[in-house]
TORRORO-957377 format. One line per field, with one value per residue (C-alpha): residue in three letters; x, y, z; residue number from 0. Coordinates in nm, 2 decimals, m for minus. Example, Ala and Ser with C-alpha at 12.3 -4.5 7.8 and 13.67 -1.06 7.14 Angstrom:
# TORRORO-957377
type: [Ala / Ser]
x: [1.23 / 1.37]
y: [m0.45 / m0.11]
z: [0.78 / 0.71]
seq: [0 / 1]
END
This chain:
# TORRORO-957377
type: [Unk / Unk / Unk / Unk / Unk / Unk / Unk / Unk / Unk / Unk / Unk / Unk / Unk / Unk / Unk / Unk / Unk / Unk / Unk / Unk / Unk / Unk / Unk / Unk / Unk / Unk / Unk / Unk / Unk / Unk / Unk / Unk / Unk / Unk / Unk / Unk / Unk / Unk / Unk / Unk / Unk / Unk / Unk / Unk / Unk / Unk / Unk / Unk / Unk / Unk / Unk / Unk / Unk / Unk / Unk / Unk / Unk / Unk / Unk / Unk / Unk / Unk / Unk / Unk / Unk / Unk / Unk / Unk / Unk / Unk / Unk / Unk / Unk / Unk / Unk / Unk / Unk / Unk / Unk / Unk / Unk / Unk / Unk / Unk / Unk / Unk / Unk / Unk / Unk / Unk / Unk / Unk / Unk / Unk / Unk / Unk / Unk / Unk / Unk / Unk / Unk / Unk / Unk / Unk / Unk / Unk / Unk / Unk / Unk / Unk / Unk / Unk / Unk / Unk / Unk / Unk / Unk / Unk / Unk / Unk / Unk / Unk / Unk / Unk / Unk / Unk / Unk / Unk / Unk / Unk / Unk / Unk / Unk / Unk / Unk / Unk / Unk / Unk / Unk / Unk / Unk / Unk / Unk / Unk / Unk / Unk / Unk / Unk / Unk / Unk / Unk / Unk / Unk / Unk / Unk / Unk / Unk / Unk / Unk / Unk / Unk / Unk / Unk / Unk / Unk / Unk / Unk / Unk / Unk / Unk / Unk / Unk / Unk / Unk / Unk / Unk / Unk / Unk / Unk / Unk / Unk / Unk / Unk / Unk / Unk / Unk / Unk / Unk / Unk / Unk / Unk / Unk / Unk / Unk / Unk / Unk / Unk / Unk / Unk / Unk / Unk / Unk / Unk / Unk / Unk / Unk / Unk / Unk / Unk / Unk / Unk / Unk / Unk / Unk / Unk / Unk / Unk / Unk / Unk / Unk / Unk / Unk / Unk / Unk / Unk / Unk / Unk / Unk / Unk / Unk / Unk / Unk / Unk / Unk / Unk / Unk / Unk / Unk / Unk / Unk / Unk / Unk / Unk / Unk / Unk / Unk / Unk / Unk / Unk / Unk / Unk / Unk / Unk / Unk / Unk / Unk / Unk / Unk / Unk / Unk / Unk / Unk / Unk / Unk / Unk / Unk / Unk / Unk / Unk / Unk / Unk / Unk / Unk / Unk / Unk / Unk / Unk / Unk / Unk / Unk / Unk / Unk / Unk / Unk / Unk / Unk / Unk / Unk / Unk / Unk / Unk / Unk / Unk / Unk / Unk / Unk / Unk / Unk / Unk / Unk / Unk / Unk / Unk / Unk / Unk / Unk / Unk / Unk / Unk / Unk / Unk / Unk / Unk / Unk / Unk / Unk / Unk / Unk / Unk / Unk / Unk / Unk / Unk / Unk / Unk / Unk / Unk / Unk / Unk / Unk / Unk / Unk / Unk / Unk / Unk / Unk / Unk / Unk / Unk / Unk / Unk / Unk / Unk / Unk / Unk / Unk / Unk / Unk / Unk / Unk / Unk / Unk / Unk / Unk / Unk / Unk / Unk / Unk / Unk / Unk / Unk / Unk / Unk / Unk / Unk / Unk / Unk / Unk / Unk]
x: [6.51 / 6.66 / 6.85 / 6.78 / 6.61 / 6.85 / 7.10 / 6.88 / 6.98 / 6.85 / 6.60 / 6.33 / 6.00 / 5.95 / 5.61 / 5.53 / 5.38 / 5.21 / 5.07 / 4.96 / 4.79 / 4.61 / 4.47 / 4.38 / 4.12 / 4.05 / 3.87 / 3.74 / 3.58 / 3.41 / 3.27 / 3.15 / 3.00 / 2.81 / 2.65 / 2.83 / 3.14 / 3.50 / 3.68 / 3.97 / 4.17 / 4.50 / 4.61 / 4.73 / 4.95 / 5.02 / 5.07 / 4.94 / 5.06 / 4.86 / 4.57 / 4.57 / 4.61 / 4.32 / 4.09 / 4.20 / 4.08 / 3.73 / 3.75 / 3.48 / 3.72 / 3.93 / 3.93 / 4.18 / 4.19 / 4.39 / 4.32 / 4.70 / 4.68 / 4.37 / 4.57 / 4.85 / 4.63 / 4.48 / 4.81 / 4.87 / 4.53 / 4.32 / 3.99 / 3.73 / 3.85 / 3.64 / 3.81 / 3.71 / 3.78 / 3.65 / 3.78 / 3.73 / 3.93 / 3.95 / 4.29 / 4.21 / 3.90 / 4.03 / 4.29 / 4.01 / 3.85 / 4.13 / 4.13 / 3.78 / 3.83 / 4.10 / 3.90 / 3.51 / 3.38 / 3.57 / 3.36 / 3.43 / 3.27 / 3.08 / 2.99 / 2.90 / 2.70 / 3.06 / 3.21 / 2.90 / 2.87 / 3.25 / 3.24 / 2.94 / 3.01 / 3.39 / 3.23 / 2.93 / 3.24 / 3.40 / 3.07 / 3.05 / 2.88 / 2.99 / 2.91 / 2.93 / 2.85 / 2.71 / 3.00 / 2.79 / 2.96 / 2.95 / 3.09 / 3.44 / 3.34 / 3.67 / 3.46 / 3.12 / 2.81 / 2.58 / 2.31 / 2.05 / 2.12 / 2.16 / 1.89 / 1.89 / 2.28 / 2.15 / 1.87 / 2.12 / 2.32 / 2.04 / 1.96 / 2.30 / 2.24 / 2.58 / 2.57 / 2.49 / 2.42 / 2.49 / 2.46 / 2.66 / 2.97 / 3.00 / 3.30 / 3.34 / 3.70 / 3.70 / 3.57 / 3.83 / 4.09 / 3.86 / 4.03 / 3.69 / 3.53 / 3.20 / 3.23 / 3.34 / 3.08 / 2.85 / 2.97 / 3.01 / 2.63 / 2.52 / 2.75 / 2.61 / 2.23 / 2.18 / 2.35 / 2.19 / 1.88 / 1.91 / 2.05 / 1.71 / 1.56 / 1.75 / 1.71 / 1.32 / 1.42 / 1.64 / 1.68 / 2.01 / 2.15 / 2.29 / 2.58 / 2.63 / 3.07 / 3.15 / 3.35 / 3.73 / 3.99 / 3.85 / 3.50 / 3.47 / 3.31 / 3.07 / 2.92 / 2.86 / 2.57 / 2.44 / 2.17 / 2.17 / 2.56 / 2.68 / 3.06 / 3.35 / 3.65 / 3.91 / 4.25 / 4.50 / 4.43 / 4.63 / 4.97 / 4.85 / 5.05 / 5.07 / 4.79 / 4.56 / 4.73 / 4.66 / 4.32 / 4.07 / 3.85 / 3.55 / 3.79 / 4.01 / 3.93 / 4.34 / 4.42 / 4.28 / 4.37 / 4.16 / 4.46 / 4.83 / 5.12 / 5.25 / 5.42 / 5.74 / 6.08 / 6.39 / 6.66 / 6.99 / 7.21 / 7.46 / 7.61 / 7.67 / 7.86 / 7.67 / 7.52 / 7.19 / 7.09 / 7.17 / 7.12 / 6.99 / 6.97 / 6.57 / 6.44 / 6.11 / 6.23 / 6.18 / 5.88 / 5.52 / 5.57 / 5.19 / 5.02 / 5.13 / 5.51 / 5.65 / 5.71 / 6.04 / 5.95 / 6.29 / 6.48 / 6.18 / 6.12 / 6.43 / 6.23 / 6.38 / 6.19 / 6.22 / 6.18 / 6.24 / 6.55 / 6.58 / 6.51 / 6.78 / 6.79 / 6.60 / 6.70 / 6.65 / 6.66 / 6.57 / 6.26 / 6.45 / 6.76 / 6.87 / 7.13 / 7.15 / 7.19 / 7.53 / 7.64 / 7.57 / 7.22 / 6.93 / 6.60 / 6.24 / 5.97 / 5.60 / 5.54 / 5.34 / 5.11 / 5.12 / 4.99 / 5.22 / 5.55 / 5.48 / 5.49 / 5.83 / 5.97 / 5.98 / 5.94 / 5.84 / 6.05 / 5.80 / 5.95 / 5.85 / 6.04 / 6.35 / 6.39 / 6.29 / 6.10 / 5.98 / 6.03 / 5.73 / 5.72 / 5.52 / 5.41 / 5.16 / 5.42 / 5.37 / 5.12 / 4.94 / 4.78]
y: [5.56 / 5.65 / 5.97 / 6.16 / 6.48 / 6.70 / 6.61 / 6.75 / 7.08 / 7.40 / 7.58 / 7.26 / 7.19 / 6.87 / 6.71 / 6.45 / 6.14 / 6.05 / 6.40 / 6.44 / 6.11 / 6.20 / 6.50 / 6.39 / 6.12 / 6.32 / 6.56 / 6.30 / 6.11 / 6.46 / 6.55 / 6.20 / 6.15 / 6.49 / 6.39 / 6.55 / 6.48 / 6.60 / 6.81 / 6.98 / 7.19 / 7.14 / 7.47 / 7.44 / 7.14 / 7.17 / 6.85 / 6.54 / 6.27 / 6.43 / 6.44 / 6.08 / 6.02 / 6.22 / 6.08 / 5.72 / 5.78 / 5.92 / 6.27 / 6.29 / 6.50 / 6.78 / 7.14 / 7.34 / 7.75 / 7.78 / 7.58 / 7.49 / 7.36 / 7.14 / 7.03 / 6.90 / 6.68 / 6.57 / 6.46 / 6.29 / 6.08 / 6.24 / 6.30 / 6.47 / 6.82 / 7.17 / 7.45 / 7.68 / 8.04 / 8.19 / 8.14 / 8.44 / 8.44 / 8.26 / 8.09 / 7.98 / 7.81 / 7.67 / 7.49 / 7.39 / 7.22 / 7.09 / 6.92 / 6.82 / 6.54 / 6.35 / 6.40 / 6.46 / 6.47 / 6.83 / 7.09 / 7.48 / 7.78 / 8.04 / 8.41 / 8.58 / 8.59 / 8.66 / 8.36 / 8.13 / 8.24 / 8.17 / 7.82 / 7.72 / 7.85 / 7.67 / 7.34 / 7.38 / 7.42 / 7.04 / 6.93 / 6.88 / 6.95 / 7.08 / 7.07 / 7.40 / 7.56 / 7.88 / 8.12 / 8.31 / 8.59 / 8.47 / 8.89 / 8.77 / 9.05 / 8.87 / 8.67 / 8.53 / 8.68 / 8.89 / 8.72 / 8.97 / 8.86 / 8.49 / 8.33 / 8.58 / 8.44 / 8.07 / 8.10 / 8.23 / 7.90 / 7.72 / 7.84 / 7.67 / 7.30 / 7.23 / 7.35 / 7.14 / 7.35 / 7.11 / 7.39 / 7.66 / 7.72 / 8.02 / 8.07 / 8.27 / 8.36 / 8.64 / 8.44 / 8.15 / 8.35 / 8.54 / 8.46 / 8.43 / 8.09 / 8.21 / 8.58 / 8.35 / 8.08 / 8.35 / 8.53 / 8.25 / 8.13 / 8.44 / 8.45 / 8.12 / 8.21 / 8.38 / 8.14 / 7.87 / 8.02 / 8.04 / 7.72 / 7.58 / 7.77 / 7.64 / 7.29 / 7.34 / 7.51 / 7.21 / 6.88 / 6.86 / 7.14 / 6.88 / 7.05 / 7.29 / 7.33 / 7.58 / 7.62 / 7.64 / 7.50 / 7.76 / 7.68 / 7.32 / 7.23 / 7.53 / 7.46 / 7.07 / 7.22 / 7.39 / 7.12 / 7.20 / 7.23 / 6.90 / 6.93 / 7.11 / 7.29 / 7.26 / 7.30 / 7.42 / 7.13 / 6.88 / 7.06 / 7.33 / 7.65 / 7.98 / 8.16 / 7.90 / 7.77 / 8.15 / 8.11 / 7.99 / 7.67 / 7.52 / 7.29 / 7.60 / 7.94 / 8.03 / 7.78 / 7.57 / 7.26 / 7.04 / 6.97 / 6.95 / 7.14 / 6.88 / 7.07 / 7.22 / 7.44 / 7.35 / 7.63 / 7.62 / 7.91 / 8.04 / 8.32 / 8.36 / 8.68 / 8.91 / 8.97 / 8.87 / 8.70 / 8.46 / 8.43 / 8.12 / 8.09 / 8.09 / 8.44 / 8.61 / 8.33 / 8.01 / 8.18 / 8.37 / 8.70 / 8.74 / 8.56 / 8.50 / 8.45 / 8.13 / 7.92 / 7.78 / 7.43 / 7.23 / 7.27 / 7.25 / 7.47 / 7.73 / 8.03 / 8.10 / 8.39 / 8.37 / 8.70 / 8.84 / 8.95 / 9.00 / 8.80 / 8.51 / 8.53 / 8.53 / 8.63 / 8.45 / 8.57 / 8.48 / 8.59 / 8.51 / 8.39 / 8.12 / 8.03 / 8.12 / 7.83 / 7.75 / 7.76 / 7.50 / 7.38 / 7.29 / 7.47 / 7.32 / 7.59 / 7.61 / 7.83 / 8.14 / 8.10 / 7.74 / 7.77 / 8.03 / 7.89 / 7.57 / 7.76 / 7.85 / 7.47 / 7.20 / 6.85 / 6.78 / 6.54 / 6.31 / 6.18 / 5.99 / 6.04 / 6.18 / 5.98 / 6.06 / 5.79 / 5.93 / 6.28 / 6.40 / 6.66 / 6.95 / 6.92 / 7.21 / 7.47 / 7.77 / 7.70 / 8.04 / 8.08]
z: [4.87 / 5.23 / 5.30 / 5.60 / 5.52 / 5.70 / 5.43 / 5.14 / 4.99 / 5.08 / 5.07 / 4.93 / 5.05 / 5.24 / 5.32 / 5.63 / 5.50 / 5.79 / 5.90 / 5.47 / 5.50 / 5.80 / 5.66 / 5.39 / 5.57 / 5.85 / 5.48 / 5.35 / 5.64 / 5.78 / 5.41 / 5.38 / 5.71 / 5.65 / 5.30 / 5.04 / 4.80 / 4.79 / 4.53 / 4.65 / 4.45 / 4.27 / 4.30 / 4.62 / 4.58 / 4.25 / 4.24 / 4.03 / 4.25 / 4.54 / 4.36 / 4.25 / 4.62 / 4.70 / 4.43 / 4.56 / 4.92 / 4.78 / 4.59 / 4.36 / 4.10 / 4.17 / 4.12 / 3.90 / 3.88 / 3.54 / 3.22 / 3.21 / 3.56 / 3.41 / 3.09 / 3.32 / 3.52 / 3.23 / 3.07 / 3.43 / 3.34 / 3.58 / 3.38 / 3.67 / 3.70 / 3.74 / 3.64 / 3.86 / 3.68 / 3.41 / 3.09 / 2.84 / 2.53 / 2.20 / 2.25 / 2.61 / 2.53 / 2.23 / 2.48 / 2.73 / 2.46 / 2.34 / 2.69 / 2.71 / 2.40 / 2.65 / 2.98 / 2.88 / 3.24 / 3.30 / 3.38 / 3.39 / 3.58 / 3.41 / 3.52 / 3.16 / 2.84 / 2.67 / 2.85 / 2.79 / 2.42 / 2.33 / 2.51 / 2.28 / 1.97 / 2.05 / 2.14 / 1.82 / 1.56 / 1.74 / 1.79 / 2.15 / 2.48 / 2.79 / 3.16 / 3.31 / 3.65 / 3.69 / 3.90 / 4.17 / 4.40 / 4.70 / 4.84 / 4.74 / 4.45 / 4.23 / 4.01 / 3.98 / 3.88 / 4.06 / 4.26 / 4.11 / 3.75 / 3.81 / 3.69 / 3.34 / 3.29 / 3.40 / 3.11 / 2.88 / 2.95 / 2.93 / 2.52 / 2.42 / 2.32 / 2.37 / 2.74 / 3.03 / 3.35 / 3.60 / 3.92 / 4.07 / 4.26 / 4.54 / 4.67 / 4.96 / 5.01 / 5.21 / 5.50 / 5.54 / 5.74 / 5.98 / 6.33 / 6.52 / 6.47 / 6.54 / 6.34 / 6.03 / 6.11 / 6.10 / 5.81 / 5.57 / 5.64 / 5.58 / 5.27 / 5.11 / 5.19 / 4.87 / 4.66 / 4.81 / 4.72 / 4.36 / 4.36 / 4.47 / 4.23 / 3.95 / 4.07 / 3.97 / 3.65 / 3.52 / 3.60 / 3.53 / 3.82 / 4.09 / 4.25 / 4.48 / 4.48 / 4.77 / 5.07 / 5.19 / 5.45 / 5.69 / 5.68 / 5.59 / 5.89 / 5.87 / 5.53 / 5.56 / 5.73 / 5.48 / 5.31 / 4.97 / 4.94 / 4.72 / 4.73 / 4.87 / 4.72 / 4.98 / 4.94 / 5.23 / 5.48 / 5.27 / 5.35 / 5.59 / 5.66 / 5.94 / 5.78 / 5.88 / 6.18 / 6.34 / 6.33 / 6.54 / 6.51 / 6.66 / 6.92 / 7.00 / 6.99 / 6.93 / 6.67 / 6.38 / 6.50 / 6.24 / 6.04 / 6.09 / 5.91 / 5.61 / 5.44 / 5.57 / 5.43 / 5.51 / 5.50 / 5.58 / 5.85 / 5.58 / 5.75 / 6.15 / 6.17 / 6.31 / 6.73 / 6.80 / 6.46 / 6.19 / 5.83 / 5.68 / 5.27 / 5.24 / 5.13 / 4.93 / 4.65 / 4.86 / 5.08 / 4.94 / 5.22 / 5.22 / 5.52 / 5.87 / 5.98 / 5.85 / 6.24 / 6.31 / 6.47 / 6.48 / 6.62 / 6.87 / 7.17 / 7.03 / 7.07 / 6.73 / 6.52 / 6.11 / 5.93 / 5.59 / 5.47 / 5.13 / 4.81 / 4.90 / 5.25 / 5.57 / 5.95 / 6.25 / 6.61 / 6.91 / 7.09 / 7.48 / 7.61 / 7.40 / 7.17 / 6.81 / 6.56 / 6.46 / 6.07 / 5.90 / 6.12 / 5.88 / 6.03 / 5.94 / 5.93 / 5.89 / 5.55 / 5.54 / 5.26 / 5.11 / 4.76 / 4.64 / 4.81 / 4.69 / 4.35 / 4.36 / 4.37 / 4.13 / 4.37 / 4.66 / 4.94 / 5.08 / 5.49 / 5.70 / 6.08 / 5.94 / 5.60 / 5.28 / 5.11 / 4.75 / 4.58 / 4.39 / 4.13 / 4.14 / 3.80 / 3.77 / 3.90 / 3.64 / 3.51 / 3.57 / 3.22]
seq: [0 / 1 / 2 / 3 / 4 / 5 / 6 / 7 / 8 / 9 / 10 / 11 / 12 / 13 / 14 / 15 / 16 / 17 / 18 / 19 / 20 / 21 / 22 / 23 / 24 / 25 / 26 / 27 / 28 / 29 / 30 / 31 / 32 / 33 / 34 / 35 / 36 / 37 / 38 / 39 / 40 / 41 / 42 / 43 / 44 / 45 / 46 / 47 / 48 / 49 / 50 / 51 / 52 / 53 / 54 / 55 / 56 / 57 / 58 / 59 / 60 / 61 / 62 / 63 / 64 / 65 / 66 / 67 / 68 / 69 / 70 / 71 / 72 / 73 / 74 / 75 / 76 / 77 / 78 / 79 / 80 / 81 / 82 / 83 / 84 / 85 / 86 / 87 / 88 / 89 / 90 / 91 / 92 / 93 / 94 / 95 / 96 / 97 / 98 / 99 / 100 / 101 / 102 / 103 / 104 / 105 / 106 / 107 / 108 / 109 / 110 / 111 / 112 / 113 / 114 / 115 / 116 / 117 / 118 / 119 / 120 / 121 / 122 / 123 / 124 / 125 / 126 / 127 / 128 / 129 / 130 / 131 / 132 / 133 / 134 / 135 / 136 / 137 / 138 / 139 / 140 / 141 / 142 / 143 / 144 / 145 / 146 / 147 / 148 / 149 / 150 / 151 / 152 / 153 / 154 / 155 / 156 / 157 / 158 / 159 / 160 / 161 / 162 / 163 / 164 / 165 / 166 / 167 / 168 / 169 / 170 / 171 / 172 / 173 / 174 / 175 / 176 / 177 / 178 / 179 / 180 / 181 / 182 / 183 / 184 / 185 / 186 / 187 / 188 / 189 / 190 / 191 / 192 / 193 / 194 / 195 / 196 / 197 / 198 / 199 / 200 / 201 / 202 / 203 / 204 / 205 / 206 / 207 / 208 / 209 / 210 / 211 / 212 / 213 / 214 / 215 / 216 / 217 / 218 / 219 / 220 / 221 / 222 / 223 / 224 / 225 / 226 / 227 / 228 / 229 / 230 / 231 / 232 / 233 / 234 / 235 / 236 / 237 / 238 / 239 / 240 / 241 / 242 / 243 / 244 / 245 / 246 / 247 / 248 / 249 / 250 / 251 / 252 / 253 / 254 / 255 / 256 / 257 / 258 / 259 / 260 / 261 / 262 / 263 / 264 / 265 / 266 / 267 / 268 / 269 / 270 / 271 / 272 / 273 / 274 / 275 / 276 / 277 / 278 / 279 / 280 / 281 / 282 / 283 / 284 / 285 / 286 / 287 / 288 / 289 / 290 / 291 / 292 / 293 / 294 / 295 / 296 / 297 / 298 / 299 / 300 / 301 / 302 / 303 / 304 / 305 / 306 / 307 / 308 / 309 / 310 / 311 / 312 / 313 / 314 / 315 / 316 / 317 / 318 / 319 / 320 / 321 / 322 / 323 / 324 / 325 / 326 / 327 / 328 / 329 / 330 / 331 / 332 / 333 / 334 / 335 / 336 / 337 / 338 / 339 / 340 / 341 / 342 / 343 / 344 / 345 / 346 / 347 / 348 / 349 / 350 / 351 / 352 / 353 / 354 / 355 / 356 / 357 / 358 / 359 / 360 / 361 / 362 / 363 / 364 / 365 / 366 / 367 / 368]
END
């Protein structure tokens, strides 16, 4: 395949080969040289092809939010998944064990009795088993369970034959966007101290409690310091977008510079009639509005400013005295929030320089359930 990526139509979602590749072993080399294992998380990619690549390069499994997202990967041949939220109804579990039969080294997080005691009366009926990692709130306060009732919920798990507690997972998500390096190296320590506490506790309690799954994009290269942590669950380096970009990392107190932006949108100037701005055919549909300003970067140095303009369009100015893009000029911009504008396409358009080389579909886009 060679077509040059201007010529693609607009709005799609483009990702550099090269800059994906990069940071995808940049990950995996820091995770390994610190000690622990790799298992970023489909939902930011939605993508199986991209996970295949990362499990090639060293990924110990990856991570999936939504049983659907896990029954795709699963269809895609991709066997070492952790769903990573709780699953609390009838139906749903019915599905994830459903899934288990084709890929028995899946996992799922836990954070109730109601959870734990649907999962093992669902596995008792098929007559399975079923690893499991007890969900701790790590001050996210989404999900997980309270630190204080912990080791009550792990014994629960621990009754049910056809349970498996292999550890816990502590997600602190509140921490990967703070703009300070040190505030959110502080912060997410402090986050992960009581977690890693009961982890060490349950490690005496059963033999079979081995992982410790934490962390983000934000703080990778905060946690790896944390001893007892066994695995992260990064996702947002892969592809990258302004959110993280914005904040500051160890290297560079203005920007996270640990990764570079893979993923980019290209949108098209459909309108030109109007002073001091242009409109260009990429709107709320094409680009998730929470997060930081999606970046124009080509053409480069254009001091061109993207901002929302309704649910087709968007409006681009100028920040100084330069010339506004003429109709018809492709634009290639950083996105605001990656996982959920990656959501809105079907396919990716992989490039390397200015030619697209494969197309890879985003085969886990809605699945939400």
């Amino acid at each position: 395949m060679s077509k040059n990526k201007y010529d693609l139509d607009t709005p799609c979602l483009v990702l550099d080969l090269d800059i994906l590749e990069s940071n995808l072993q940049s990950m995996q080399t820091t995770v390994g040289m610190a000690g622990k294992n790799l298992r970023p998380h489909a939902k930011t990619h939605k993508c199986s092809a991209l996970a295949k690549r990362q499990l090639a390069i060293g990924a110990i499994g990856v991570c999936a939010a939504k049983v659907s997202e896990a029954e795709t990967l699963v269809r895609e041949g991709i066997d070492r998944i952790l769903v990573t939220g709780p699953v609390v109804t009838q139906q749903k579990i019915a599905r994830l064990v459903d899934a288990l039969e084709a890929a028995p080294a899946m996992m799922v997080a836990v954070d109730s009795r109601k959870g734990v005691s649907l999962l093992a009366a669902a596995l008792h009926e098929r007559r399975m088993r079923m690893d499991v990692l007890l969900d701790l709130d790590a001050g996210l306060a989404r999900t997980g369970a309270q630190t204080a009732g912990a080791l009550d919920l792990a014994d629960f798990i621990l009754s049910h034959s056809e349970l498996r507690l292999r550890g816990i997972q502590a997600y602190a998500g509140q921490v990967q966007h703070i703009p300070s390096f040190d505030a959110r190296k502080r912060t997410s320590l402090q986050s992960l101290l009581s977690p890693t506490a009961i982890f060490r506790e349950l490690r005496n309690i059963a033999e079979s409690c081995t992982i410790f799954s934490a962390s983000g994009t934000g703080t990778f290269d905060i946690d790896i310091t944390i001893p007892e942590l066994t695995e992260l669950q990064v996702g947002s380096y892969a592809v990258m977008d302004a959110e993280y970009l914005a904040v500051g990392s160890a290297q560079d107190p203005e920007r996270f510079v640990s990764f570079a932006p893979a993923l980019r949108l290209l949108t098209t100037v459909v309108s030109a009639n109007q002073d001091g701005f242009v409109t260009v055919d990429a709107g709320l549909k094409s680009l998730y509005r929470d997060g930081a300003v999606p970046q124009i970067i080509s053409p480069e140095n254009s001091h061109l400013v993207y901002n929302w303009f309704g649910d087709e369009y968007g409006k681009v100015s100028c920040s100084g005295d330069f010339d506004l893009p003429a109709l018809g000029t492709v634009l290639e911009l950083v996105t605001s929030h990656c996982d959920p504008t990656i959501n809105l396409f079907d396919r990716f358009y992989l490039t390397s320089g200015s030619e697209v080389v494969d197309i890879w579909p985003i085969d886990l886009r809605g699945c939400s359930q």
